[in-house]
N, CA, C and O atoms as a printed pandas DataFrame, in Angstrom:
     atom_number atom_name residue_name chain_id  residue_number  x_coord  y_coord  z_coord
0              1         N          UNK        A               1  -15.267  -62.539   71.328
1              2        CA          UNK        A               1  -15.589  -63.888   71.746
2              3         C          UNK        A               1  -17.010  -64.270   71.329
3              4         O          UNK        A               1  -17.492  -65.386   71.134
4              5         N          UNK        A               2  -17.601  -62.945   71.235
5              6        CA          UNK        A               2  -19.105  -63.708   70.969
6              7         C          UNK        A               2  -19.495  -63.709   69.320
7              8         O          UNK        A               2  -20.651  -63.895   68.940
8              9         N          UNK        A               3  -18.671  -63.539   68.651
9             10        CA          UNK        A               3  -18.870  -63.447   67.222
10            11         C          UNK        A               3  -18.196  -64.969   66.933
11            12         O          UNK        A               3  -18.541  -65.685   65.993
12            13         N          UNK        A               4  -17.009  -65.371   68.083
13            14        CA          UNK        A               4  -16.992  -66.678   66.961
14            15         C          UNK        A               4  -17.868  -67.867   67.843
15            16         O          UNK        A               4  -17.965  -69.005   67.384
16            17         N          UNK        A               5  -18.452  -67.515   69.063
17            18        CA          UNK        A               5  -19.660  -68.367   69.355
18            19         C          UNK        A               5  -20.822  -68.389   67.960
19            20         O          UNK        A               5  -21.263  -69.308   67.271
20            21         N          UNK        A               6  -20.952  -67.499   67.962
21            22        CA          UNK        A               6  -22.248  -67.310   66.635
22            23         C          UNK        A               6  -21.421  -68.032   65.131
23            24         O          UNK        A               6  -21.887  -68.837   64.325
24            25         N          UNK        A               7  -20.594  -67.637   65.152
25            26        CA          UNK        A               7  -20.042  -68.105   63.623
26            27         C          UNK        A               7  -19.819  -70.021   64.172
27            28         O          UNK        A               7  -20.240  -70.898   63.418
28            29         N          UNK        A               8  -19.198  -70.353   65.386
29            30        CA          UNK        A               8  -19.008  -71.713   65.524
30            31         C          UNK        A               8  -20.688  -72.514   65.543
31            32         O          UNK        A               8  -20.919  -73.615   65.044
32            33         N          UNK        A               9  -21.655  -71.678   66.210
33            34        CA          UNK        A               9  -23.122  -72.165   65.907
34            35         C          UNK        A               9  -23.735  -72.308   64.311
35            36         O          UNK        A               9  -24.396  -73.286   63.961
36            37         N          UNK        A              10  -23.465  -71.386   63.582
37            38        CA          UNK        A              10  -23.996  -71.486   62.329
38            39         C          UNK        A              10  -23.459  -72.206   61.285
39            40         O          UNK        A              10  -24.005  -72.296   60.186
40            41         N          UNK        A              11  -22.229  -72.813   61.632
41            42        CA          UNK        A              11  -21.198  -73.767   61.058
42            43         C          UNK        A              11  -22.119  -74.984   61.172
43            44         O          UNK        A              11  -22.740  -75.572   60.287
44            45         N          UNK        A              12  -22.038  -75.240   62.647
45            46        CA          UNK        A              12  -22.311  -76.540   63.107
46            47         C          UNK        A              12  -23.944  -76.889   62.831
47            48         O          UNK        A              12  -24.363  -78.047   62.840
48            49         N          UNK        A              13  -24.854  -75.637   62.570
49            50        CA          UNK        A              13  -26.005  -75.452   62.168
50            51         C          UNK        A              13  -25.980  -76.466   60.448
51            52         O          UNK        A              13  -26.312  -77.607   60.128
52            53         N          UNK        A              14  -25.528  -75.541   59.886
53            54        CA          UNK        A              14  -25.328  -76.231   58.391
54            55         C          UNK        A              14  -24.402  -77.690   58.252
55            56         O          UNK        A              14  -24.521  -78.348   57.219
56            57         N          UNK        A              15  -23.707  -78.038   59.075
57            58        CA          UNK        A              15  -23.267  -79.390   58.891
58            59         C          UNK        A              15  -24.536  -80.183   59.282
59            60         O          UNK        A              15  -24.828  -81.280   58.807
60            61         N          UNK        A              16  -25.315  -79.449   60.275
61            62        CA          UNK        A              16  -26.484  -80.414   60.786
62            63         C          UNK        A              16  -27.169  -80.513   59.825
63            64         O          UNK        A              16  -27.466  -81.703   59.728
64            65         N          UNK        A              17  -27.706  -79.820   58.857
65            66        CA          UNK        A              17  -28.725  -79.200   57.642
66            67         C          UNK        A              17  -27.925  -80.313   56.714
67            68         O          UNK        A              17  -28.439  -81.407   56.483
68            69         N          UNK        A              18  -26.964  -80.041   56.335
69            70        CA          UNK        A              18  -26.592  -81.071   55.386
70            71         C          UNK        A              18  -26.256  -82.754   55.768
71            72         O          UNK        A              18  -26.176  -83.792   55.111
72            73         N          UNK        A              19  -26.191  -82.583   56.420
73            74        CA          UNK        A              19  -26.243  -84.772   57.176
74            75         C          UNK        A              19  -27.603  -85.186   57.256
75            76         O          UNK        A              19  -27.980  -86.346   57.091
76            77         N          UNK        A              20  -28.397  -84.119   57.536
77            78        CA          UNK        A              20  -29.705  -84.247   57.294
78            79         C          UNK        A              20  -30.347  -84.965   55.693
79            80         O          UNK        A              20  -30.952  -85.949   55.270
80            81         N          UNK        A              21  -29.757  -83.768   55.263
81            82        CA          UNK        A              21  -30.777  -84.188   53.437
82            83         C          UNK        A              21  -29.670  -85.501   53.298
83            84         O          UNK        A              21  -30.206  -86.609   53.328
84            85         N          UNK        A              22  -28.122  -85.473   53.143
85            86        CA          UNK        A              22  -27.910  -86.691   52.891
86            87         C          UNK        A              22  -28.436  -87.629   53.176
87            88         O          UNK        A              22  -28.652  -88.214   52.114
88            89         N          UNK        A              23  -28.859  -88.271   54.082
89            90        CA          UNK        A              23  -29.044  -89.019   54.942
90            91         C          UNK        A              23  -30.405  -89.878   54.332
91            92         O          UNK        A              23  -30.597  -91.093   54.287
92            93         N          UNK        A              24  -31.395  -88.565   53.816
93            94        CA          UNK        A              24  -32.368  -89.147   53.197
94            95         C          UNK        A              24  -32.156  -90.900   52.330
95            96         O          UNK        A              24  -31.246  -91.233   51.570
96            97         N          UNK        A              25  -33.189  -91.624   52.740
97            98        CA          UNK        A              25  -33.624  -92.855   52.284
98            99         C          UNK        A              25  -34.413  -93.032   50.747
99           100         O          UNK        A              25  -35.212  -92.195   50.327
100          101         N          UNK        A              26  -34.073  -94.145   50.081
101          102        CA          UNK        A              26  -34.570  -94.421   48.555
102          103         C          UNK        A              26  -35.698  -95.496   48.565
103          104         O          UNK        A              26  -35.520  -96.539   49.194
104          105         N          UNK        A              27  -36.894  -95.259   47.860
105          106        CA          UNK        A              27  -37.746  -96.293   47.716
106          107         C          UNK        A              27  -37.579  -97.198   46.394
107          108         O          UNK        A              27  -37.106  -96.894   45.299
108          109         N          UNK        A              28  -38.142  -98.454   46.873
109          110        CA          UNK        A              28  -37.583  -99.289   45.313
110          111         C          UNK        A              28  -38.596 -100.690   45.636
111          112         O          UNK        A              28  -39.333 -100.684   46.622
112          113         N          UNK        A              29  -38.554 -101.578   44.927
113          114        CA          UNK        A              29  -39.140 -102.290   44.885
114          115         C          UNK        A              29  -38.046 -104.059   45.232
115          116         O          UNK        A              29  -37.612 -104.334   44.114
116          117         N          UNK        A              30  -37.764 -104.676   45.794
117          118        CA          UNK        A              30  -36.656 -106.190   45.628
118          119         C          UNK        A              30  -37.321 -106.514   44.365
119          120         O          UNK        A              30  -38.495 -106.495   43.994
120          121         N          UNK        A              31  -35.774 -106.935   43.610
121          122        CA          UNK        A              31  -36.039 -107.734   42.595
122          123         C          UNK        A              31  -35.314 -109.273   43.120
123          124         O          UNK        A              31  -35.720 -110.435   43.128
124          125         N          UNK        A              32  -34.591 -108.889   43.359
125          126        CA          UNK        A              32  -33.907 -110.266   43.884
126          127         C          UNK        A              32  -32.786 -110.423   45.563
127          128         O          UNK        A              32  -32.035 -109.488   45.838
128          129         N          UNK        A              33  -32.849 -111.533   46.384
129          130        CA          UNK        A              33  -32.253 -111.592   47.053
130          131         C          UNK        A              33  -31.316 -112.723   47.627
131          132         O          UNK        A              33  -31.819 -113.753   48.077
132          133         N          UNK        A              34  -30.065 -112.545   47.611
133          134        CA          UNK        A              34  -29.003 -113.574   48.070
134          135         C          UNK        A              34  -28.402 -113.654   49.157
135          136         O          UNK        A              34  -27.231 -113.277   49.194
136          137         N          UNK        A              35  -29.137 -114.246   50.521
137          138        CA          UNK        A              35  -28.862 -114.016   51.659
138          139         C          UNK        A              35  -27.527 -114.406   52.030
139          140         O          UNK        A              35  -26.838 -113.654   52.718
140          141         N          UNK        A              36  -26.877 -116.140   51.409
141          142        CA          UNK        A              36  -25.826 -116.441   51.134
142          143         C          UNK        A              36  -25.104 -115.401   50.727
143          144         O          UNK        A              36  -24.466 -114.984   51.693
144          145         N          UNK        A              37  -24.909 -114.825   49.839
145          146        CA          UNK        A              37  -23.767 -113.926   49.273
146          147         C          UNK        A              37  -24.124 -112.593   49.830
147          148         O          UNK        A              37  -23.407 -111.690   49.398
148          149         N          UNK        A              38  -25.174 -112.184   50.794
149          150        CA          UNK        A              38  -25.287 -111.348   51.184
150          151         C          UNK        A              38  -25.944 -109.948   50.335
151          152         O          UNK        A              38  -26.302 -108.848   50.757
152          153         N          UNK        A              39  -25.925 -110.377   49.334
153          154        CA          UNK        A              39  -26.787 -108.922   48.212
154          155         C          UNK        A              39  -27.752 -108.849   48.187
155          156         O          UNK        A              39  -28.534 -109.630   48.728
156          157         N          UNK        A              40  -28.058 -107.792   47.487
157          158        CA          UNK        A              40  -29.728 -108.223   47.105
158          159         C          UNK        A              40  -30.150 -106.689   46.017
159          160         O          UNK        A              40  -29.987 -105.499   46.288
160          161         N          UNK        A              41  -30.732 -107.342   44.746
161          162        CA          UNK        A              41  -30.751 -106.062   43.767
162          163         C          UNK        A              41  -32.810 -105.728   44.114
163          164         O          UNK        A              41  -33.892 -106.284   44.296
164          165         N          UNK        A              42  -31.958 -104.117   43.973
165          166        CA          UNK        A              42  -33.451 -103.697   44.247
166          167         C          UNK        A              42  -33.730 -102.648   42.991
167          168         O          UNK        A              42  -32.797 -101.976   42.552
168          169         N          UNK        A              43  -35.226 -102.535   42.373
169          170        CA          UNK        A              43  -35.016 -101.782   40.936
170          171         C          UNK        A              43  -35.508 -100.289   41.891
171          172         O          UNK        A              43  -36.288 -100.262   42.843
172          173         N          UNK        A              44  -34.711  -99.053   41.221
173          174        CA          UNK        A              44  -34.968  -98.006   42.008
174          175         C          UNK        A              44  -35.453  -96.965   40.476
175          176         O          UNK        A              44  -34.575  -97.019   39.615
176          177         N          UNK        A              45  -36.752  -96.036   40.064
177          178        CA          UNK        A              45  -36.707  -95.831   39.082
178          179         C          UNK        A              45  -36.276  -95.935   37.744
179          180         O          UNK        A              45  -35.536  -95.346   36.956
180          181         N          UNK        A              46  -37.456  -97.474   37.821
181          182        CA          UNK        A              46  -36.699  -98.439   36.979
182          183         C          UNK        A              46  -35.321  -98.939   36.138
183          184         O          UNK        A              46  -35.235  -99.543   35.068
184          185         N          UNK        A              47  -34.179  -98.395   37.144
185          186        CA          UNK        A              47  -33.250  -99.186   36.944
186          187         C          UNK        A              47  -32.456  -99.872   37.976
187          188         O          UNK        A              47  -32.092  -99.118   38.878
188          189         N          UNK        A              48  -32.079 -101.141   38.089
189          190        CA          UNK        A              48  -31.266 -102.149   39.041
190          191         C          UNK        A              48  -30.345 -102.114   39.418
191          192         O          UNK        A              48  -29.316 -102.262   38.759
192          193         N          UNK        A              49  -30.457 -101.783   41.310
193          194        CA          UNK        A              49  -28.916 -101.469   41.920
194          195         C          UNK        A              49  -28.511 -102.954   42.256
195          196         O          UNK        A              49  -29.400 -103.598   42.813
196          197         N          UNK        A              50  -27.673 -103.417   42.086
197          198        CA          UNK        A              50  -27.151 -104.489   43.347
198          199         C          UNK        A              50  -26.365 -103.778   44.142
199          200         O          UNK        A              50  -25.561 -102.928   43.760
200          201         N          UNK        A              51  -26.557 -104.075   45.161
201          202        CA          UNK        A              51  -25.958 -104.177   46.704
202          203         C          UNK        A              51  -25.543 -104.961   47.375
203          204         O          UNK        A              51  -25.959 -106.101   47.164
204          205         N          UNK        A              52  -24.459 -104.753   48.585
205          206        CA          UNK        A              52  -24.418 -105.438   49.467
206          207         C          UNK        A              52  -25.129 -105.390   50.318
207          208         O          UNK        A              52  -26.029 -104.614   49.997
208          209         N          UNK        A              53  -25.446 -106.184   52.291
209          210        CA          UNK        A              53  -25.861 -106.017   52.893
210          211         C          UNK        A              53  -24.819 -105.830   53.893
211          212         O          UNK        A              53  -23.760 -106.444   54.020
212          213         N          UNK        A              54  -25.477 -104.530   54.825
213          214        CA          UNK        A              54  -24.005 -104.188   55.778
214          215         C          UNK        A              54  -24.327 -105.497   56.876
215          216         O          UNK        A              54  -25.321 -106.206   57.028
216          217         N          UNK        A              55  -22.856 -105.447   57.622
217          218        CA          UNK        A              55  -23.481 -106.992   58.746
218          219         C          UNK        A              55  -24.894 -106.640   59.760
219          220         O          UNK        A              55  -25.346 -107.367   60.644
220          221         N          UNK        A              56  -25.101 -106.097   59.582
221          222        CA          UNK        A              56  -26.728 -105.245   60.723
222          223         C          UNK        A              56  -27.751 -105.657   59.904
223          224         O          UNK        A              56  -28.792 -105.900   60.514
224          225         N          UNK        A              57  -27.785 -105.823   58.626
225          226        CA          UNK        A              57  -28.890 -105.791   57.965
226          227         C          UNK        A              57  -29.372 -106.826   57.723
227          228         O          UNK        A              57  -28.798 -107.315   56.750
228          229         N          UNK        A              58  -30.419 -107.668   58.229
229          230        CA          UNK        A              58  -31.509 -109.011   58.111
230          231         C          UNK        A              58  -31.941 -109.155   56.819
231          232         O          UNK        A              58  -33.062 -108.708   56.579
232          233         N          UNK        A              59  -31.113 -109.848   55.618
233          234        CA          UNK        A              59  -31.703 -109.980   54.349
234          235         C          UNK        A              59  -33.025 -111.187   54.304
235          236         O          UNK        A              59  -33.674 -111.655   53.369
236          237         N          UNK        A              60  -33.049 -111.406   55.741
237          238        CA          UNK        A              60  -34.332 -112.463   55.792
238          239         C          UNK        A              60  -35.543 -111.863   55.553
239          240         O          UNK        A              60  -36.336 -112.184   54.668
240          241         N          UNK        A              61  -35.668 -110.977   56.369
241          242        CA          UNK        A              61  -36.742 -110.119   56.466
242          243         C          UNK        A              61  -37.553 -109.489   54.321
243          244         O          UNK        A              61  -38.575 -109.428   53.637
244          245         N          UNK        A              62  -36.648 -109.324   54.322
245          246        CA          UNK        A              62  -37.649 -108.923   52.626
246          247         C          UNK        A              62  -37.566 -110.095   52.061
247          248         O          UNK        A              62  -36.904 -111.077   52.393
248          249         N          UNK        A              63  -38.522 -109.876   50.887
249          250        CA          UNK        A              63  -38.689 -110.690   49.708
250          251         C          UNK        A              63  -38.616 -109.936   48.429
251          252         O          UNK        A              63  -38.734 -108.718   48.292
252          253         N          UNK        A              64  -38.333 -111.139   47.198
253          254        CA          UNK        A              64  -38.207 -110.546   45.838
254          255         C          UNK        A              64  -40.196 -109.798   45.949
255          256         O          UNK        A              64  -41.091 -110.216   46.685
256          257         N          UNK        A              65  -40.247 -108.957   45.206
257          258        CA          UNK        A              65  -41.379 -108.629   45.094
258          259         C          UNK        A              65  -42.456 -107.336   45.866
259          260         O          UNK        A              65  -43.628 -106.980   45.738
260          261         N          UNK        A              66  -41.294 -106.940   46.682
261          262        CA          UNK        A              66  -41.834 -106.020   48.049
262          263         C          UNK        A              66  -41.337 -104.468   47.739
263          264         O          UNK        A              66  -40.383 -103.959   47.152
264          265         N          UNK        A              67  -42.388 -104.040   48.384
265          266        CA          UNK        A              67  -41.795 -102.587   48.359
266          267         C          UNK        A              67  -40.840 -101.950   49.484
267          268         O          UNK        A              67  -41.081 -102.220   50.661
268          269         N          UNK        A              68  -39.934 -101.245   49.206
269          270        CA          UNK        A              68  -38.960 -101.371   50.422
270          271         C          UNK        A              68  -38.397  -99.751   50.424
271          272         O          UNK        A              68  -38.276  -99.012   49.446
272          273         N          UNK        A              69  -38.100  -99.462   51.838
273          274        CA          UNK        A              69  -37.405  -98.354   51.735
274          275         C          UNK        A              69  -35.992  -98.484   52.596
275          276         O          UNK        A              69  -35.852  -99.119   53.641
276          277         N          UNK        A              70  -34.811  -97.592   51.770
277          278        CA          UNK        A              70  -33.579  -98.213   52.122
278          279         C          UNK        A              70  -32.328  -97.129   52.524
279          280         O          UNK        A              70  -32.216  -96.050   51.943
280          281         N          UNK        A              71  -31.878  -97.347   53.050
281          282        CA          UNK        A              71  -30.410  -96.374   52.685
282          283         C          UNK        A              71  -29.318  -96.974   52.357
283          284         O          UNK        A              71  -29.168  -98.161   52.647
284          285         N          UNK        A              72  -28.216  -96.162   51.596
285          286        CA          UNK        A              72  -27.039  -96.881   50.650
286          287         C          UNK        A              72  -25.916  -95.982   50.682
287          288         O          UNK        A              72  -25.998  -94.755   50.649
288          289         N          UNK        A              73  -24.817  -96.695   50.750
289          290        CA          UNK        A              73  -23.939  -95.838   51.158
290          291         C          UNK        A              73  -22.812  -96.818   50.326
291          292         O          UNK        A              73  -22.504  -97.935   50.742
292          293         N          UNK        A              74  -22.253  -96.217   49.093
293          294        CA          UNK        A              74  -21.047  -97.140   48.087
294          295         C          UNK        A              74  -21.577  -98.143   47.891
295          296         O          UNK        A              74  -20.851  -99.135   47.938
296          297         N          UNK        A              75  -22.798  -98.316   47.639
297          298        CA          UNK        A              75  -22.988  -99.967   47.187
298          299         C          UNK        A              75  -23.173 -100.614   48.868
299          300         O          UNK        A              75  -22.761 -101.771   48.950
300          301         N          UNK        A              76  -23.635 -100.127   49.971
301          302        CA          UNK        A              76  -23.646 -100.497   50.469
302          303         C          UNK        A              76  -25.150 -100.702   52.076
303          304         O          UNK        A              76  -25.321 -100.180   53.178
304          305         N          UNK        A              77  -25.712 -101.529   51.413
305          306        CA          UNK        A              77  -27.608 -101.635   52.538
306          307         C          UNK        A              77  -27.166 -100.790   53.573
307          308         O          UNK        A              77  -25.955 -100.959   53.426
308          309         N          UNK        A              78  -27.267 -100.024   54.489
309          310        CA          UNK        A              78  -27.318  -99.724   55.953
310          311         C          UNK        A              78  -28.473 -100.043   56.744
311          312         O          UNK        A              78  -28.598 -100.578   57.845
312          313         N          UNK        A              79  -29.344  -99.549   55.847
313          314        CA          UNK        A              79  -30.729 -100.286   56.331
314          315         C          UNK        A              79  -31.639 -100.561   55.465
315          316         O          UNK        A              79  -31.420 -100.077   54.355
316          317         N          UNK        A              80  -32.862 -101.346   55.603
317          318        CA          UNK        A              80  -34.221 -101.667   54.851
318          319         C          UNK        A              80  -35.332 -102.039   55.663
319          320         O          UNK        A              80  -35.577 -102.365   56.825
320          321         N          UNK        A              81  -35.861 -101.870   54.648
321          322        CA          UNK        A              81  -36.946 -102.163   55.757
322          323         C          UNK        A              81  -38.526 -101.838   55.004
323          324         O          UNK        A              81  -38.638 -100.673   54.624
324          325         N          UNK        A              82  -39.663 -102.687   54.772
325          326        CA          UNK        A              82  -40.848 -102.813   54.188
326          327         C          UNK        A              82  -41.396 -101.000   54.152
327          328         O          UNK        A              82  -41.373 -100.182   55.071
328          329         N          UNK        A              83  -41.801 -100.857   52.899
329          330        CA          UNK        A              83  -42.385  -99.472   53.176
330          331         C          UNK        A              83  -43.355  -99.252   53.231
331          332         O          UNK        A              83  -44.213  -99.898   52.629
332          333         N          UNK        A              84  -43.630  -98.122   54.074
333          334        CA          UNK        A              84  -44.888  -97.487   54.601
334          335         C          UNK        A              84  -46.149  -97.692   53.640
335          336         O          UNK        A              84  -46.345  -96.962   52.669
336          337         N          UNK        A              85  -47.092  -98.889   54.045
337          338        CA          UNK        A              85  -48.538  -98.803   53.604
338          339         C          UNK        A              85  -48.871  -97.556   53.343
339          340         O          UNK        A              85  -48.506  -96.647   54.090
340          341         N          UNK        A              86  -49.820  -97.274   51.935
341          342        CA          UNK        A              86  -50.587  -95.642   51.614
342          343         C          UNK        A              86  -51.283  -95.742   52.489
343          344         O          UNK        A              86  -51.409  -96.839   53.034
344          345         N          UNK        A              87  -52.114  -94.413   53.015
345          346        CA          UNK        A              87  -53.528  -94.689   53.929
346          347         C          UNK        A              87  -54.586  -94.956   53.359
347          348         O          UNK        A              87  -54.651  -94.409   52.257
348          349         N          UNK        A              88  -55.881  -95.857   53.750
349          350        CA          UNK        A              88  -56.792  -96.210   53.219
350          351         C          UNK        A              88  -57.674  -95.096   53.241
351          352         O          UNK        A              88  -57.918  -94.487   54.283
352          353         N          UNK        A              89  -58.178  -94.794   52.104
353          354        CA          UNK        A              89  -59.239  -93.430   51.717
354          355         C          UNK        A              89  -60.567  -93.810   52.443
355          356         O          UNK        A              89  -61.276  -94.788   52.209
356          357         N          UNK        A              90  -60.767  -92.764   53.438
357          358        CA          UNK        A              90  -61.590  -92.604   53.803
358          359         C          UNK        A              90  -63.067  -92.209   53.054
359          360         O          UNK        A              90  -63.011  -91.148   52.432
360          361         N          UNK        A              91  -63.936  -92.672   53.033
361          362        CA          UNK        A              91  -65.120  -92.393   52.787
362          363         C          UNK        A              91  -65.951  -90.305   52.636
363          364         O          UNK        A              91  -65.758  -89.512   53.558
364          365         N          UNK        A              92  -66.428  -90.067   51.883
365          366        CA          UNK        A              92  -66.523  -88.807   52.048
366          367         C          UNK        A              92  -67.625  -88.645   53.303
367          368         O          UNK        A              92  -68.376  -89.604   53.484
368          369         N          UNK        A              93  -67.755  -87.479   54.173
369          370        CA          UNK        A              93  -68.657  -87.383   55.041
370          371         C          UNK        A              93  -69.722  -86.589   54.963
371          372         O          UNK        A              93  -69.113  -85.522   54.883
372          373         N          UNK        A              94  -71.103  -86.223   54.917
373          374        CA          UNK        A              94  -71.429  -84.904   55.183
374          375         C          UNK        A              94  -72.496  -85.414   53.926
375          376         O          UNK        A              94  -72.404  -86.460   53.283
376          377         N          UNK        A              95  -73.560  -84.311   53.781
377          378        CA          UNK        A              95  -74.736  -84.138   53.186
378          379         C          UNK        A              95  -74.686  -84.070   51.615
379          380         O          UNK        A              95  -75.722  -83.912   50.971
């Protein structure tokens, strides 16, 4: 009994491990957006996905021109959303 506790943990371990990395999000830049038709193409190492937007997703919120980070699933937004400002470089300190 306690071998397939351990084998049912390390299963469910690696399904966790892998939904994980899938899951990971793409950075890109809007090139264009059609709130009407619901799309919106974003260039992702320099080449152009179009997409849809799932019904959750506020195509109001971006603009052509923004940097954005996203997830996609078949051609399909799940989410977006403006990406993370770099940090501003601090000044050096000290003598």
């Amino acid at each position: 009994m306690k071998k397939l506790s351990v084998v049912l943990v390390v299963v469910l371990s690696l399904c966790l491990v892998a939904s994980i990395a899938l899951a990971g999000g793409k950075q890109g830049t809007i090139k264009s957006v059609d709130a009407k038709a619901g799309s919106v193409v974003i260039t992702v190492d320099g080449k152009d996905e179009t997409l849809k937007a799932d019904k959750g997703v506020d195509l109001g919120k971006v603009k052509a021109g923004e940097k954005v980070e996203f997830t996609a699933d078949k051609g399909v937004v799940k989410e977006i959303k403006a990406a993370a400002a770099a940090p501003a470089k601090k000044a050096p300190v000290g003598c």
